[in-house]
C-alpha positions in Angstrom: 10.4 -5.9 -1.5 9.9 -5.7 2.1 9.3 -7.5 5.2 9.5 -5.1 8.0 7.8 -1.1 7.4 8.0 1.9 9.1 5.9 5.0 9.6 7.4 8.4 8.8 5.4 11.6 8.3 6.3 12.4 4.6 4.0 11.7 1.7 5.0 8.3 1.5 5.7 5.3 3.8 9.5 4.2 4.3 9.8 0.1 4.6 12.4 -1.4 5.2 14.2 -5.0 5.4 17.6 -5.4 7.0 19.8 -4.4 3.7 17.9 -1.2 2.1 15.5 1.1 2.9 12.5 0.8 0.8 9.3 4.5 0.5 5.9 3.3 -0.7 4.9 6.4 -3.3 1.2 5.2 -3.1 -1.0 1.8 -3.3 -2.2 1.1 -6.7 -4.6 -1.6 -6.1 -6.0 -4.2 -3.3 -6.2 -7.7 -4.1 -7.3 -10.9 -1.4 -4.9 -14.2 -1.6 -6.3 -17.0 0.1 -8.8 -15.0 1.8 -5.9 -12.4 3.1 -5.7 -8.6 2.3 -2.7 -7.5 -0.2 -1.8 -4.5 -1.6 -0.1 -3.3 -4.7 3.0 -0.9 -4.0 4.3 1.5 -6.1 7.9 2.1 -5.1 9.2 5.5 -5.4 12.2 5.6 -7.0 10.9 2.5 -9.3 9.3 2.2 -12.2 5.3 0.8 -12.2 6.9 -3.0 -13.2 9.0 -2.9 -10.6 5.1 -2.7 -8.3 5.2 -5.4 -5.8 2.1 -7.0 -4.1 2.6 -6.7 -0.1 0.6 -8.6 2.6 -1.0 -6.7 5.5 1.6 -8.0 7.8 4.5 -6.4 6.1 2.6 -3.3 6.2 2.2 -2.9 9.9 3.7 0.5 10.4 2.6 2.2 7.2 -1.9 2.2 8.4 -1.7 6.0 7.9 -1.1 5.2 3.9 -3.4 1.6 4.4 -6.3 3.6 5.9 -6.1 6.9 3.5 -6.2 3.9 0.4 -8.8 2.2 2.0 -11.1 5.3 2.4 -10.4 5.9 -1.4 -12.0 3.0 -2.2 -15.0 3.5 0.2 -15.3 6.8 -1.8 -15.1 5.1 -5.6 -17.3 2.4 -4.3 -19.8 4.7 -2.5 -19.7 7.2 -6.0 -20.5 3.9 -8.2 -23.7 2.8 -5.8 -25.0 6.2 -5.9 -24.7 7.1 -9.8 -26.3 2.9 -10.2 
């Protein structure tokens, strides 16, 4: 849905491409494709079919929203080890 993002200080992260305006509402999951990061994006606005997966690269402006995901799964992983 996007090639270029943006970082903006409301709950979610605006991305754009050179026609339309595009806010992550939140990641949903975190998949690797050909050894590279990607990320499933829930659109706000959209429906959960309408999720796209998004490399790294298009997500350059939008880390605040990358980092706070990423620390979420530190936390479930860290939760998992500990109750094992």
């Amino acid at each position: 849905m996007s090639k270029k993002s943006t970082d903006s200080n409301r709950a979610g992260r605006d991305l754009e491409d050179k026609s339309s305006e595009f806010t992550v509402e939140k990641f949903m999951a975190k998949r690797y494709l050909r050894g590279r990061p990607q990320y499933l994006a829930k659109w706000e606005g959209y429906s959960m079919d309408q999720s796209t997966w998004e490399p790294l690269e298009n997500l350059g402006n939008c880390m605040t929203l990358v980092a706070d995901f990423e620390a979420e799964l530190f936390k479930k992983s860290q939760e998992k080890h500990n109750t094992q």
